[in-house]
N, C-alpha and C positions, 0 to 999 in steps of 0.2 A: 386509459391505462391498457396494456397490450399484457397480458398472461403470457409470461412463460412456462410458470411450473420450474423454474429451475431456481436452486440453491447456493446464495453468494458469502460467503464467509470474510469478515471486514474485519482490519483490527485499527483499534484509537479513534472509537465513532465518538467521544463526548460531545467534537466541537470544529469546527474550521472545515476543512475538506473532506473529512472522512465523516462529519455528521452531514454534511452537501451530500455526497455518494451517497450515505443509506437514505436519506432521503430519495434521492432520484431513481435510485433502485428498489425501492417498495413502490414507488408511481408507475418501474418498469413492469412490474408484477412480480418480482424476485422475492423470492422468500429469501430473508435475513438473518444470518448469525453475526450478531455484533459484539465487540469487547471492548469493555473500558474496564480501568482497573480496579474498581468500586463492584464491577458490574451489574450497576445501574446508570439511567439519565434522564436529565429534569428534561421534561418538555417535550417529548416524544415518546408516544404508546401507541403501537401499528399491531392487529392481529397476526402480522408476516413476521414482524420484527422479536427476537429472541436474544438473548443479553448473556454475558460471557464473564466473568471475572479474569483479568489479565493481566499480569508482574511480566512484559515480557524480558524482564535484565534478570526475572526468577529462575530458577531452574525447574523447584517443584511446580510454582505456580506458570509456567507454561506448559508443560505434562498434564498439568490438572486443565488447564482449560483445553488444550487436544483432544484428552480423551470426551471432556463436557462435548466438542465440540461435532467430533463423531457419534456421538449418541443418540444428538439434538439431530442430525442431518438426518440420520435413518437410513437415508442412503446418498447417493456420493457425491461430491460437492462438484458445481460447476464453474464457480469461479471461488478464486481467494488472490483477496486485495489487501497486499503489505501496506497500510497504511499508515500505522503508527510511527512517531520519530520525533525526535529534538533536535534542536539547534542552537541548544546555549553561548558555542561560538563563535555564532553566525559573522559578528562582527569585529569580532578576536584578530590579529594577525600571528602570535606566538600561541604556540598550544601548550596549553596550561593541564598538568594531570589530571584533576578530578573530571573537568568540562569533558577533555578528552574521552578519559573512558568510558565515564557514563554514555556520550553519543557512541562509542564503537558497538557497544555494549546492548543500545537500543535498535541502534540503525541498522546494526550490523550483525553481529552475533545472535541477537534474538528473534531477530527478524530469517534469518539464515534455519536456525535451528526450527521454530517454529513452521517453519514451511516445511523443511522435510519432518517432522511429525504427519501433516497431513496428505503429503505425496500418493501415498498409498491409497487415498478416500479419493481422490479426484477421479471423475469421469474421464473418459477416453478423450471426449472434447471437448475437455474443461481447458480455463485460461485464470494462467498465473499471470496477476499484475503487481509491480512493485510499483509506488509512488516513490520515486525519484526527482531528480534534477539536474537542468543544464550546466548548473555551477559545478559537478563533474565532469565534463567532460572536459577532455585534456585544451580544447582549443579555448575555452573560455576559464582557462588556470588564472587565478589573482593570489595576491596573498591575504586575504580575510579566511574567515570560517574554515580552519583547517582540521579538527574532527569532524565536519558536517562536511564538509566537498568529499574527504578521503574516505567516509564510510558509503558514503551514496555512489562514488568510483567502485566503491566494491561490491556494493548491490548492483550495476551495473555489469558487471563482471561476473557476478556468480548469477544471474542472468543470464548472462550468453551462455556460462556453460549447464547451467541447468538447462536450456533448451537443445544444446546438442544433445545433451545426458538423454534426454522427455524424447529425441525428435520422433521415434517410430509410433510413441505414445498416441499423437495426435494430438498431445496437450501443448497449448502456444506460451509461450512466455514474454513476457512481456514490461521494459521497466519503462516508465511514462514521468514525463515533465510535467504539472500542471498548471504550466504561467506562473505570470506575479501575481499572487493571491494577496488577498487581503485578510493577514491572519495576525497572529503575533510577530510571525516569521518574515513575513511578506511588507506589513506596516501599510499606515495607510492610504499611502501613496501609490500603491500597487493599484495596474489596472481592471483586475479583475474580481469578481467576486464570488465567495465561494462555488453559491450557485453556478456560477457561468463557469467555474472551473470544472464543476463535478459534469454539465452536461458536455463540457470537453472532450474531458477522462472517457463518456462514456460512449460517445462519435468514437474513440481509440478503441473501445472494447467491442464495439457493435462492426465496426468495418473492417478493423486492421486484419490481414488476415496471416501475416507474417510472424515469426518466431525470433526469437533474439536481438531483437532490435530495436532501436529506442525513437519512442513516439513520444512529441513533441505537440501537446494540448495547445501553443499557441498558433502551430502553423496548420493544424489536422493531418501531420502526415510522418513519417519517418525519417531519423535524419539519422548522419553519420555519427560514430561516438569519438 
C-alpha cells in the first residue's frame, strides 16, 4: 500500500464499480468519503473509510450530505469521483417519461449539482472524475438507452466546461469510460470485471495529466468525444 494522505470523496459505493474504486483506493492509501443512500454497507469496514447518506435526485438530502461531507474532510478534498448513476433504459429504444427523468435526474442533474457544492473544498491539485461512457459519444450514437446515452452526453459536456471554468485552478477534470463491466448494466457477458475496471479508472487518475478530456479505461488513454 503506497500512502498518500490524500482525501477521495466517492459517491454509489454500495456495489459494482464504485464499491471496486473504494476498494482500490483505501489499498491506495486514500482516505475515503463514501455515499450510499442508506449510508451504510454490508461487507466493508476500513479505518480510512467514512460513510455518507446520499438522495442524490434530493435536494435537501444532497445539501445535507455536502456539508456531512466537508466536515468529515477537515480539510480539502483531492479527488471526487461522480460515480453514482442508473440505467433503466439501457435497453429502451423510445424514451419513456418516468425512466427518463429519473436517469436525467441522477445522472445528470444531481450529479451536476452536487459537484458544484463541493468545488469550493477541492484542493488546488485536486481531480474531478465523472464515470461516464462511450455509448455518448456522438460516433458511437445507436438507438437504445436514450436517458442513459443523453445524460452521460451531458456529463461529458459539463466536463469540458467545468474544466475550462477550473483551468487556472490547477484542478483537472476528467469524465472516464470504465469498459464493459460486469454489473447489472454491463450483464455478464462483459469483459471485465469490476476489479479490473476500478484499477483501469485508476491508471486514468494516476497518469492522465490532461483536463477536459475523455479517458477511455479500455484503451489507457484519451480519445476524441
Amino acid at each position: 500500500m503506497s500512502i498518500t494522505h490524500k482525501t477521495a470523496v466517492i459517491t454509489g459505493i454500495s456495489s459494482g464499480i464504485g464499491l471496486a474504486l473504494t476498494k482500490k483506493l483505501l489499498t491506495e492509501g486514500y482516505r475515503v468519503i463514501g455515499t450510499t443512500r442508506t449510508g451504510s454497507i454490508n461487507g466493508l469496514k476500513h479505518e480510512q473509510l467514512q460513510l455518507v447518506s446520499l438522495d442524490i435526485t434530493d435536494d435537501d438530502s444532497l445539501k445535507t450530505a455536502a456539508n456531512n461531507i466537508i466536515k468529515l474532510a477537515s480539510s480539502d478534498i483531492d479527488l471526487l469521483i461522480n460515480n453514482a448513476g442508473i440505467a433503466p433504459d439501457v435497453f429502451a429504444v423510445k424514451p419513456e417519461p418516468v425512466s427518463f427523468t429519473q436517469t436525467i435526474a441522477t445522472n445528470l442533474t444531481g450529479t451536476v449539482f452536487f459537484t458544484e457544492a463541493l468545488i469550493e473544498h477541492l484542493n488546488s491539485n485536486a481531480q474531478v472524475i465523472f464515470i461516464s461512457s462511450n455509448m455518448a459519444l456522438p460516433r458511437n450514437a445507436a438507438a437504445n438507452g436514450p436517458g442513459y446515452r443523453l445524460s452521460k452526453a451531458a456529463i461529458n459536456m459539463y466536463a469540458a466546461m467545468l474544466a475550462e471554468r477550473l483551468k487556472t485552478s490547477g484542478i483537472r477534470v476528467t469524465p472516464m469510460h470504465p469498459g464493459w463491466v460486469k454489473t447489472k448494466l454491463g450483464g455478464n457477458s462483459a469483459p471485465f470485471t469490476t476489479e479490473q475496471s476500478a484499477d483501469a479508472l485508476y491508471r486514468g487518475i494516476s497518469t492522465n495529466t490532461q483536463t477536459g478530456k475523455f479517458w477511455n479505461a479500455d484503451t489507457h488513454s484519451i480519445e476524441e468525444y
